[in-house]
PABAZA-412702 format. One line per field, with one value per residue (C-alpha): x, y, z. Coordinates in steps of 0.02 Angstrom, whole numbers, plus 50000, padded with zeros to 5 digits. Each point is the difference from the previous one (the first is absolute). Example, Ala and Ser with C-alpha at 12.3 -4.5 7.8 and 13.67 -1.06 7.14 Angstrom:
REM residues 2
x: [50615;50069]
y: [49775;50172]
z: [50390;49967]
//
This chain:
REM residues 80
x: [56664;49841;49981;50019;49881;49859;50065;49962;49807;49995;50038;49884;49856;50029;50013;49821;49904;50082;49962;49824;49954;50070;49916;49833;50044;49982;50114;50081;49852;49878;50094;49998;49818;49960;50088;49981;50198;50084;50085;50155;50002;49979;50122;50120;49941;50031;50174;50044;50027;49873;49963;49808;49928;49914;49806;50074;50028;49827;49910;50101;49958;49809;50010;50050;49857;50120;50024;50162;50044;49957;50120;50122;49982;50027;50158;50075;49948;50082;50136;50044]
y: [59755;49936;49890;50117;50121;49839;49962;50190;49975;49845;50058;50154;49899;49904;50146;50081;49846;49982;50171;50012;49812;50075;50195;49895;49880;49846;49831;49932;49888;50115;50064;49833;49967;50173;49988;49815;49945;49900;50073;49912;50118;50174;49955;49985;50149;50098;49944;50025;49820;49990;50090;50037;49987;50161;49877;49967;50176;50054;49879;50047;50188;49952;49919;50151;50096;50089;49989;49924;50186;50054;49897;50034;50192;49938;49897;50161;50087;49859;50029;50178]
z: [47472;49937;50147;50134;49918;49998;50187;50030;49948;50062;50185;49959;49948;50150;50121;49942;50029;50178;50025;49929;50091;50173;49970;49986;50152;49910;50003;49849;50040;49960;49861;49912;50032;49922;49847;49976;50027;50101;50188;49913;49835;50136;50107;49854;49919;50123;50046;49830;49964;49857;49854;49980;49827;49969;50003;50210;50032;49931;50111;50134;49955;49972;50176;50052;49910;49878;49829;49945;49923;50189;50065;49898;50082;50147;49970;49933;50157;50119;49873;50059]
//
């Protein structure tokens, strides 16, 4: 059970930075440039295939100009 409920945030996780990168029109590309990762580590974020430390998913919430406690709002809004 545990690992479906860390599959479950994994694939949400995932889902709000697809849906954030596309609502703002940018590539994974530009994604990975803003927050300083690789194309490689978004595109596996957001299919779920990776699990983010909590330091990934603030710089990917600081590229987006959120806090990582703003983004964390969002995900439970995507999560609705």
């Amino acid at each position: 059970m545990e690992t479906k409920k860390i599959n479950n945030i994994t694939s949400l996780v995932g889902l709000s930075v697809k849906l954030e990168r596309v609502k703002r029109n940018w590539s994974q590309e530009e994604l990975a440039f803003q927050s300083k990762l690789s194309k490689t580590s978004i595109g596996s974020i957001e299919r779920g295939l990776s699990v983010p430390s909590v330091e990934t998913v603030e710089k990917i919430a600081n590229a987006f100009g959120m806090s990582f406690f703003e983004f964390i709002d969002v995900m439970k809004i995507y999560n609705k």
